[in-house]
Biopython code that builds the backbone (N, CA, C, O; Angstrom):
import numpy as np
from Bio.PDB.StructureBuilder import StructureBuilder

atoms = [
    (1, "UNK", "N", (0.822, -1.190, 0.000)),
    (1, "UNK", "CA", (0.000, 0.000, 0.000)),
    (1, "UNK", "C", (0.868, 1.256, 0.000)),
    (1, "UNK", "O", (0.474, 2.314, -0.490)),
    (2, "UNK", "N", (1.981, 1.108, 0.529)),
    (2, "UNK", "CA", (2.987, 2.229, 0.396)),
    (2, "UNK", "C", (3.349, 2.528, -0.525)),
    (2, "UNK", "O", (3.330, 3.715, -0.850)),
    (3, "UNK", "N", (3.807, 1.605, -1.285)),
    (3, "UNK", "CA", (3.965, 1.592, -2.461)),
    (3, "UNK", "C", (3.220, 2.693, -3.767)),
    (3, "UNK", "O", (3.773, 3.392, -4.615)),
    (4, "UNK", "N", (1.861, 2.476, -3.482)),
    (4, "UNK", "CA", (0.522, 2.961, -4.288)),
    (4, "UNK", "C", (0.888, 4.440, -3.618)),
    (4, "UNK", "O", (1.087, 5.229, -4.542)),
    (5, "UNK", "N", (0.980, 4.815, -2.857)),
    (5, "UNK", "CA", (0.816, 5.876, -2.025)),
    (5, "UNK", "C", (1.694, 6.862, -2.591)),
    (5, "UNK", "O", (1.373, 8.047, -2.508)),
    (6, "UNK", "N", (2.928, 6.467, -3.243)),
    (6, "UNK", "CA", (4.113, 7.359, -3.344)),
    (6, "UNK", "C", (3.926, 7.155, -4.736)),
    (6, "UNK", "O", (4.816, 7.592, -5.466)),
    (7, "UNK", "N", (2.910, 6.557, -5.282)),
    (7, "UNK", "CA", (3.114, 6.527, -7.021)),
    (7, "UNK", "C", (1.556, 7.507, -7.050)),
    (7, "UNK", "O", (1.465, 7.969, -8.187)),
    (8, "UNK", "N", (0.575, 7.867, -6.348)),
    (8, "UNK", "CA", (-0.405, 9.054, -5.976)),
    (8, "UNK", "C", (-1.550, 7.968, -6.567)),
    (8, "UNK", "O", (-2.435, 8.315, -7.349)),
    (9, "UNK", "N", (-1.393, 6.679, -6.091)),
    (9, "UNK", "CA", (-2.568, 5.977, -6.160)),
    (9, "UNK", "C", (-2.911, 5.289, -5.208)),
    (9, "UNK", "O", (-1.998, 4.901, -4.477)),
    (10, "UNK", "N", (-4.397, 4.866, -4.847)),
    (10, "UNK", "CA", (-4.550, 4.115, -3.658)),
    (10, "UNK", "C", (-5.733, 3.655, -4.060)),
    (10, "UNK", "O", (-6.097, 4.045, -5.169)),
    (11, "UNK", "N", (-6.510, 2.861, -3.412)),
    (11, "UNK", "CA", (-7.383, 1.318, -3.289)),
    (11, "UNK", "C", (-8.182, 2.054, -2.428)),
    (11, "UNK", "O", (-8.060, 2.422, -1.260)),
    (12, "UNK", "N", (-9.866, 2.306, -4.132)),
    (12, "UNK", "CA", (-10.942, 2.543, -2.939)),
    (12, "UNK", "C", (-11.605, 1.637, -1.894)),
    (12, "UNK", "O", (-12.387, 0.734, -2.188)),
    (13, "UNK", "N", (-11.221, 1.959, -0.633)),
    (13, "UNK", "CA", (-11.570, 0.623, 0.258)),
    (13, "UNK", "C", (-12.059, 1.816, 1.208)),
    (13, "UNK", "O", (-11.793, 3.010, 1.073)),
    (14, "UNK", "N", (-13.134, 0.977, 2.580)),
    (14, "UNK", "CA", (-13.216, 1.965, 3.543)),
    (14, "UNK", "C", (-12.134, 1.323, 5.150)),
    (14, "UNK", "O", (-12.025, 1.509, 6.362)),
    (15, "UNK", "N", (-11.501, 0.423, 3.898)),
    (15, "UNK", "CA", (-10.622, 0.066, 5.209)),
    (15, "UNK", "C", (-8.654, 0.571, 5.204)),
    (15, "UNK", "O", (-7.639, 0.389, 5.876)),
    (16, "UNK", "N", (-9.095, 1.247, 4.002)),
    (16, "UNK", "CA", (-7.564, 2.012, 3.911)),
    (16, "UNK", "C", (-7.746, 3.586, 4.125)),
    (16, "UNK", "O", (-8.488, 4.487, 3.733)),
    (17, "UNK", "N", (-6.472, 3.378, 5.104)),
    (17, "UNK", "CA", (-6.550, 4.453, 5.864)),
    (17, "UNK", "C", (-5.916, 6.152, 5.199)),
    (17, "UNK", "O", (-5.874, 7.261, 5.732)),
    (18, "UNK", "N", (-5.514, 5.680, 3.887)),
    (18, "UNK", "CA", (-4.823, 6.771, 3.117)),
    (18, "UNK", "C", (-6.238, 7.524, 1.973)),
    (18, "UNK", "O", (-5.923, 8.443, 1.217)),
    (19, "UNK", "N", (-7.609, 7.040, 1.992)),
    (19, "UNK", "CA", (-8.292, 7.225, 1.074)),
    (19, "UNK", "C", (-9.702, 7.375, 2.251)),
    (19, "UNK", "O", (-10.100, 6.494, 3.014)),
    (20, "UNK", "N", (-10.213, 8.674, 2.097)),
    (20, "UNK", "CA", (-11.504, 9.145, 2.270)),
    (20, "UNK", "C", (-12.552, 8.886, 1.753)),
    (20, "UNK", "O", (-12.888, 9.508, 0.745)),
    (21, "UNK", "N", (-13.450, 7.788, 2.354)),
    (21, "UNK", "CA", (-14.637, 7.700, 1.416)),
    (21, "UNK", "C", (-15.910, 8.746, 1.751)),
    (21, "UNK", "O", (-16.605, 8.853, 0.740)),
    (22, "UNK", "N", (-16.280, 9.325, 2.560)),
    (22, "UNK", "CA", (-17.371, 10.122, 2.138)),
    (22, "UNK", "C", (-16.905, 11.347, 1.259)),
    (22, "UNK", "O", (-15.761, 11.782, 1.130)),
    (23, "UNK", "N", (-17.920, 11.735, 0.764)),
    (23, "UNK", "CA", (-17.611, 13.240, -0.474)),
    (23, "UNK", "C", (-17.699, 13.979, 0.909)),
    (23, "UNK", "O", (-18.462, 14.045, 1.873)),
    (24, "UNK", "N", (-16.277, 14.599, 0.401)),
    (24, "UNK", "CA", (-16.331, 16.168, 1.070)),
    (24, "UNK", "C", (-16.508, 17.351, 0.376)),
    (24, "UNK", "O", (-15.968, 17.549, -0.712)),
    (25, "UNK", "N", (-17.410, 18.357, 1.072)),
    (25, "UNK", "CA", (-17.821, 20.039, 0.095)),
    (25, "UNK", "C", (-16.333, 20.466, -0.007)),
    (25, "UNK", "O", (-15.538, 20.709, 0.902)),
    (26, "UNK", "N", (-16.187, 20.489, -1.180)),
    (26, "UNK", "CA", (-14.969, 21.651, -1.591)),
    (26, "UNK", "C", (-14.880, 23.084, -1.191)),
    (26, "UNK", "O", (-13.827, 23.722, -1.190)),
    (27, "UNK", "N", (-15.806, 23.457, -0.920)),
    (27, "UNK", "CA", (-16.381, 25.199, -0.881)),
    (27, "UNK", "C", (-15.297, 25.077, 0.891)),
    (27, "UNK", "O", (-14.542, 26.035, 1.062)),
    (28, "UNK", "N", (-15.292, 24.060, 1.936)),
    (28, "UNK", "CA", (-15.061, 24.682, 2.901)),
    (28, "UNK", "C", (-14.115, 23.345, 3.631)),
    (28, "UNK", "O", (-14.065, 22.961, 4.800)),
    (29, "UNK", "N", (-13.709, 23.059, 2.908)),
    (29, "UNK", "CA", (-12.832, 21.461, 3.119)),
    (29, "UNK", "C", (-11.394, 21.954, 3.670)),
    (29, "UNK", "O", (-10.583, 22.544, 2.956)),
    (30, "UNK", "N", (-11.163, 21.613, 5.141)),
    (30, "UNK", "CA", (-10.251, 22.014, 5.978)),
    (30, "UNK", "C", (-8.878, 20.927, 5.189)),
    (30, "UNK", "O", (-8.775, 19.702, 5.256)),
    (31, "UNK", "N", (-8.153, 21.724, 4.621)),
    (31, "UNK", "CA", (-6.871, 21.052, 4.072)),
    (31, "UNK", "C", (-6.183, 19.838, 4.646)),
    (31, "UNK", "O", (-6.069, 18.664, 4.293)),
    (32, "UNK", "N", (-5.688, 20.704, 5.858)),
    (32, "UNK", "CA", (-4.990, 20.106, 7.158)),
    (32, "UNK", "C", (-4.954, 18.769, 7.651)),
    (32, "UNK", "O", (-4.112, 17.881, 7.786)),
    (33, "UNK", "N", (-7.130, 19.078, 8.048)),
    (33, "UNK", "CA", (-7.380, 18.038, 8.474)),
    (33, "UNK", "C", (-7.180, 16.617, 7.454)),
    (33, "UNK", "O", (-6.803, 15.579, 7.997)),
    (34, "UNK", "N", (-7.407, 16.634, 6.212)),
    (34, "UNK", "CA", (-6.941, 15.267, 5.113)),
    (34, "UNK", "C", (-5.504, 15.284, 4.676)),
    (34, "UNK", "O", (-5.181, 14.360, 3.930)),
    (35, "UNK", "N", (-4.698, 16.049, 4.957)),
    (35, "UNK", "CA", (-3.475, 16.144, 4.582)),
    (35, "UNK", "C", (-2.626, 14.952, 4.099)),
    (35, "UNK", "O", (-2.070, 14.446, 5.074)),
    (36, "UNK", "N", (-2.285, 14.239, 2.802)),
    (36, "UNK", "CA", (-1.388, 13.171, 2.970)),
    (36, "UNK", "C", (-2.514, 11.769, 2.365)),
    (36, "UNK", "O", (-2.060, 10.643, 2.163)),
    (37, "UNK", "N", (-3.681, 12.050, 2.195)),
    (37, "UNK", "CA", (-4.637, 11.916, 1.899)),
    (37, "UNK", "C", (-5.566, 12.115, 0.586)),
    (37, "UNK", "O", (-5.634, 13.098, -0.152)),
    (38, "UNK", "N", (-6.205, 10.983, 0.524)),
    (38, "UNK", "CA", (-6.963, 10.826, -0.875)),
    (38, "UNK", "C", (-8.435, 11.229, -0.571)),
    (38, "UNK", "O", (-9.045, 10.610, 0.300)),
    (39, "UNK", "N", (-9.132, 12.423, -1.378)),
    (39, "UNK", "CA", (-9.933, 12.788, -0.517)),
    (39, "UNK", "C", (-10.631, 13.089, -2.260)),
    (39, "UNK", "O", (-10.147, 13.460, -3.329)),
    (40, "UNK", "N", (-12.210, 12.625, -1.702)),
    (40, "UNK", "CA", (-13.614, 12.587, -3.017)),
    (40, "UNK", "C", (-14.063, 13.670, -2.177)),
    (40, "UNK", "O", (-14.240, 13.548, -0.965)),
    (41, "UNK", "N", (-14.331, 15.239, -3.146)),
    (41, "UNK", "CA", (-14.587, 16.346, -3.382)),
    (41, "UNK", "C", (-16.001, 16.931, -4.529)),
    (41, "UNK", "O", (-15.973, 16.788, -5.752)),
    (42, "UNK", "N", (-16.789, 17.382, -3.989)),
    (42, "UNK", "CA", (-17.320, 18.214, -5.114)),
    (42, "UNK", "C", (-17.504, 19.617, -4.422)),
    (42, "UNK", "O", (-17.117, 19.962, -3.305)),
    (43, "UNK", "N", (-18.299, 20.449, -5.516)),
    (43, "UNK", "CA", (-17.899, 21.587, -5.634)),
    (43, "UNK", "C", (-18.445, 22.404, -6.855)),
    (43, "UNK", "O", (-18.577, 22.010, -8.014)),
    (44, "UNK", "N", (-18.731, 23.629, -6.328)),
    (44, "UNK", "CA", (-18.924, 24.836, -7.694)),
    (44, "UNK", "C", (-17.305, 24.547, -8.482)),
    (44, "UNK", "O", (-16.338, 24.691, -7.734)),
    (45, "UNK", "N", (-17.085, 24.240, -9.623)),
    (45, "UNK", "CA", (-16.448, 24.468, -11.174)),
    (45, "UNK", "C", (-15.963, 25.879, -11.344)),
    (45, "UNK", "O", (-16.779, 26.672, -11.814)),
    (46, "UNK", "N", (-14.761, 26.320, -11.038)),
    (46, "UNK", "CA", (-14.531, 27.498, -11.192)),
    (46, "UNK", "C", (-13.509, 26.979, -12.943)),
    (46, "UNK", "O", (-14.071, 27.207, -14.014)),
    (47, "UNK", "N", (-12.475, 26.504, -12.934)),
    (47, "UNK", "CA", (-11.680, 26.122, -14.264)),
    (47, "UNK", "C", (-11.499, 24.843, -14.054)),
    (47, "UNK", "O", (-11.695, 24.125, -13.073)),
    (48, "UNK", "N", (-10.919, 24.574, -15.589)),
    (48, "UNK", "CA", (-10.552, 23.100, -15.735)),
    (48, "UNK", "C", (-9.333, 23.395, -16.625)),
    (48, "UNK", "O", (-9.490, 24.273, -17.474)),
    (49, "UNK", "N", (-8.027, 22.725, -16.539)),
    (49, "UNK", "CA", (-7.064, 22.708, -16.986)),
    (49, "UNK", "C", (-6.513, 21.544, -17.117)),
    (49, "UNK", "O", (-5.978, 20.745, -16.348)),
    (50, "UNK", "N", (-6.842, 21.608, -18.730)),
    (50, "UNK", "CA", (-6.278, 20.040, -19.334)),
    (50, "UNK", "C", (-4.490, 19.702, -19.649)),
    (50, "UNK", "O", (-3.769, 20.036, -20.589)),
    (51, "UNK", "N", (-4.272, 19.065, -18.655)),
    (51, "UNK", "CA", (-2.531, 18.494, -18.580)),
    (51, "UNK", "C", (-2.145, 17.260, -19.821)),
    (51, "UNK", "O", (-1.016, 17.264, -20.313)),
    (52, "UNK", "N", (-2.892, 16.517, -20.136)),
    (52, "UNK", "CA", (-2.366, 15.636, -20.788)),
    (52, "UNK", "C", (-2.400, 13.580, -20.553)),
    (52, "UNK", "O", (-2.510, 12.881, -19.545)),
    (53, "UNK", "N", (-2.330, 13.430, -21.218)),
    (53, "UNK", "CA", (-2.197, 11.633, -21.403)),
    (53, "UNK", "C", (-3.490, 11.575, -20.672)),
    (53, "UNK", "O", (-3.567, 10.803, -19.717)),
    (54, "UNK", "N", (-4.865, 12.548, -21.123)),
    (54, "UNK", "CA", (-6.469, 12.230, -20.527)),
    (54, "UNK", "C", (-6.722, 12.973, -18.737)),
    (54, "UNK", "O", (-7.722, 13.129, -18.035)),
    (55, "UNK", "N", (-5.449, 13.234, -18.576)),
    (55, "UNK", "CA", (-5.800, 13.989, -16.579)),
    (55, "UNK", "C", (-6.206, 15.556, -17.066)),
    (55, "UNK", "O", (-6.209, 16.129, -18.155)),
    (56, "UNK", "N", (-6.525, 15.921, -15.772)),
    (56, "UNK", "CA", (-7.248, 17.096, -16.232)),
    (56, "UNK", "C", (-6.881, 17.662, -14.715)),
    (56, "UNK", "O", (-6.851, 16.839, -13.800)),
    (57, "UNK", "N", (-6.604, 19.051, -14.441)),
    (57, "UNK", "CA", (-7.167, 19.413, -12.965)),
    (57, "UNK", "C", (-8.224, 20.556, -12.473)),
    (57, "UNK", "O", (-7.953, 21.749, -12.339)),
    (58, "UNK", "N", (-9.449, 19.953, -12.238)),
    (58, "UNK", "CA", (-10.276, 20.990, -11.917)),
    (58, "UNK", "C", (-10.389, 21.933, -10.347)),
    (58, "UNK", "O", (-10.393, 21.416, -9.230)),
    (59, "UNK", "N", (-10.449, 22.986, -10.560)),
    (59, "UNK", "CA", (-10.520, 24.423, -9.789)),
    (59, "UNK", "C", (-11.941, 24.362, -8.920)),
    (59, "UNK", "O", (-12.822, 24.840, -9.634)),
    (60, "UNK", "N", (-12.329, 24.057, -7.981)),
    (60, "UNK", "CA", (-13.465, 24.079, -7.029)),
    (60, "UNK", "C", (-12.965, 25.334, -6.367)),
    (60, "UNK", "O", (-11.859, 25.774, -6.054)),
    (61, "UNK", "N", (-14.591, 25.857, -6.249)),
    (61, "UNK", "CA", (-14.609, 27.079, -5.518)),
    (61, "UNK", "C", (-14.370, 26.776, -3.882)),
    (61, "UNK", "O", (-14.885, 25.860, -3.241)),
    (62, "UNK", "N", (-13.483, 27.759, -3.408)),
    (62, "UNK", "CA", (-12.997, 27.617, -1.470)),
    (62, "UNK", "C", (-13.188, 28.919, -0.877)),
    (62, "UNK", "O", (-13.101, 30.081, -1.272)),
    (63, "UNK", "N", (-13.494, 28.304, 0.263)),
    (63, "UNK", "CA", (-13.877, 29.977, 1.166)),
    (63, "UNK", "C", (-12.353, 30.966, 0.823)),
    (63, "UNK", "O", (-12.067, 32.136, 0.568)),
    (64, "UNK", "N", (-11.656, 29.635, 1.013)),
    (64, "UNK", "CA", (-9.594, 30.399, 1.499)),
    (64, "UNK", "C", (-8.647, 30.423, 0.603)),
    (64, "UNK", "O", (-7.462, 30.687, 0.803)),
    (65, "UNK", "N", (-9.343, 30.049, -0.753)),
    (65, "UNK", "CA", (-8.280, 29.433, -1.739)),
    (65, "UNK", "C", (-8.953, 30.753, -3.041)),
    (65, "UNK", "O", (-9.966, 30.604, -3.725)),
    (66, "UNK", "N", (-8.290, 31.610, -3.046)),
    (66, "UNK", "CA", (-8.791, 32.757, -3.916)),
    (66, "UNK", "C", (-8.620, 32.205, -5.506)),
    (66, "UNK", "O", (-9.291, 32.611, -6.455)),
    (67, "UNK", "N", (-7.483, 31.107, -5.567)),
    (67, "UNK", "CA", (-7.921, 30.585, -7.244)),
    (67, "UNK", "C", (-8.045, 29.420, -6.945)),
    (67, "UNK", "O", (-7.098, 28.722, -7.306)),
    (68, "UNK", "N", (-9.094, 28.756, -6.257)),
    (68, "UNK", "CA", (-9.656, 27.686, -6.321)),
    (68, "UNK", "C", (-8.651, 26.655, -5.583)),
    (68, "UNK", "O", (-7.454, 26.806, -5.339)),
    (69, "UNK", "N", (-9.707, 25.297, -5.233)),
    (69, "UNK", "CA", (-9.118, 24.251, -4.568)),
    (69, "UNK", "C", (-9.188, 23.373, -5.734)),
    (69, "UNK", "O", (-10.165, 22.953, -6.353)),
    (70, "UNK", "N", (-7.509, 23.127, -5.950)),
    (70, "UNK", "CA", (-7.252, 22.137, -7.014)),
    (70, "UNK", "C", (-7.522, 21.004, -6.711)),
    (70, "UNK", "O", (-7.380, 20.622, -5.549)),
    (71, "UNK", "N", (-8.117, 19.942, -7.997)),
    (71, "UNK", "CA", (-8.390, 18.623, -7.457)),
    (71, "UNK", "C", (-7.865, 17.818, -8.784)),
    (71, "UNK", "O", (-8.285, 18.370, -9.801)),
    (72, "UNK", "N", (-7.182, 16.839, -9.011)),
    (72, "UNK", "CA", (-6.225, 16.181, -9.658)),
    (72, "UNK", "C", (-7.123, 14.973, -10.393)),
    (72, "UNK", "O", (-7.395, 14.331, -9.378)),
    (73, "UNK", "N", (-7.656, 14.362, -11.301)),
    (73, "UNK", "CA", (-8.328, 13.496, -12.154)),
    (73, "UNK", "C", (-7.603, 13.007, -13.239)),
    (73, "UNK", "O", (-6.764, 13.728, -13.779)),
    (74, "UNK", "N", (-7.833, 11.805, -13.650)),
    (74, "UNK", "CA", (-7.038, 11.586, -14.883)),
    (74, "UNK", "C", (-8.043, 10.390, -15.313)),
    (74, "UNK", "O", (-8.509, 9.604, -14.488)),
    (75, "UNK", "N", (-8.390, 10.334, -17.034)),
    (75, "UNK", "CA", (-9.076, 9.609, -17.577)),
    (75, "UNK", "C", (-9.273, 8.108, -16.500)),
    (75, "UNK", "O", (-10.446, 7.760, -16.364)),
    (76, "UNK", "N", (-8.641, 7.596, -16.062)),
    (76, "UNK", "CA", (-8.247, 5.682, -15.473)),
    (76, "UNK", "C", (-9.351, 6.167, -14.344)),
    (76, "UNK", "O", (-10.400, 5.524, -14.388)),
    (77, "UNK", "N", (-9.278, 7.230, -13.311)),
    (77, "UNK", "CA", (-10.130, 7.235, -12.613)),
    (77, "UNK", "C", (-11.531, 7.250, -12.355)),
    (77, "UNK", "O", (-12.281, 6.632, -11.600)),
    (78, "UNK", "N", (-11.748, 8.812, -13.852)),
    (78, "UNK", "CA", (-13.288, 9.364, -13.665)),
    (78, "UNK", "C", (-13.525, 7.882, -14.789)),
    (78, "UNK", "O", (-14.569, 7.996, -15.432)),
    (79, "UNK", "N", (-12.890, 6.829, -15.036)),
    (79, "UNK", "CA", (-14.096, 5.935, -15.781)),
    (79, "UNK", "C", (-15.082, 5.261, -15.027)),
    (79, "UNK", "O", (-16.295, 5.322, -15.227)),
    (80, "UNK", "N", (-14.511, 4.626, -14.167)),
    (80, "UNK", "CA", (-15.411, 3.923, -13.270)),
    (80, "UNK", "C", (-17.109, 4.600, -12.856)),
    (80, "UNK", "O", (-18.248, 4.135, -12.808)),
    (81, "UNK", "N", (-16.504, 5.846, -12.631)),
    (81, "UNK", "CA", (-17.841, 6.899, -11.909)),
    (81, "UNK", "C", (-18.594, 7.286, -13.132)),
    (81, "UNK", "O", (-19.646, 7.818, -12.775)),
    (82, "UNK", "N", (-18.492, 7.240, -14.402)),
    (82, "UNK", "CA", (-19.076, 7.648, -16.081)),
    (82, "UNK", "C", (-20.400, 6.721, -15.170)),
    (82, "UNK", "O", (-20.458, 6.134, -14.090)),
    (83, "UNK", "N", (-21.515, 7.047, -16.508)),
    (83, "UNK", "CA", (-22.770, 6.531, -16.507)),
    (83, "UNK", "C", (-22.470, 6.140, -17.619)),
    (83, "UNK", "O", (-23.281, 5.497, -18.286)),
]
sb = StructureBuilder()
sb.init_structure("model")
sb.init_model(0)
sb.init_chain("A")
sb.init_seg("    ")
for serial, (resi, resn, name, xyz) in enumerate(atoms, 1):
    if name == "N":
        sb.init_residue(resn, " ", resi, " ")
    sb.init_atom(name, np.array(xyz, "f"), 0.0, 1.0, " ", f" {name:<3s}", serial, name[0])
structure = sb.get_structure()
């Protein structure tokens, strides 16, 4: 699992302790407290900035974060969650 951790992937489980399963509001999501941590976010859409090989990183609106709370996606992930 360490392993996954230092390559910025981890195993949705609710028994691993590096990955947050309830959605947290982006608008007011205490950093700190998930720090080090894999954390499911939504949120008002402020930008989206497309990086490459399908990842993308979208900009959620934050009380404290004047250009947005970045959140990191890449095609392998958002498939699962598609309809």
């Amino acid at each position: 699992m360490l392993r996954l951790r230092k390559e910025s992937k981890t195993v949705y489980s609710a028994r691993n302790p590096y990955f947050v399963t309830r959605i947290q509001k982006a608008d007011g999501i205490d950093l700190f407290e998930f720090e080090g941590r894999f954390v499911r976010v939504e949120g008002k859409l402020k930008k989206i900035q497309k990086l490459g090989n399908g990842a993308k990183l979208f900009y959620l609106e934050h009380q404290q974060l004047k250009k947005g709370l970045a959140v990191f996606s890449s095609e392998k992930i958002r498939r699962p969650f598609a309809n």
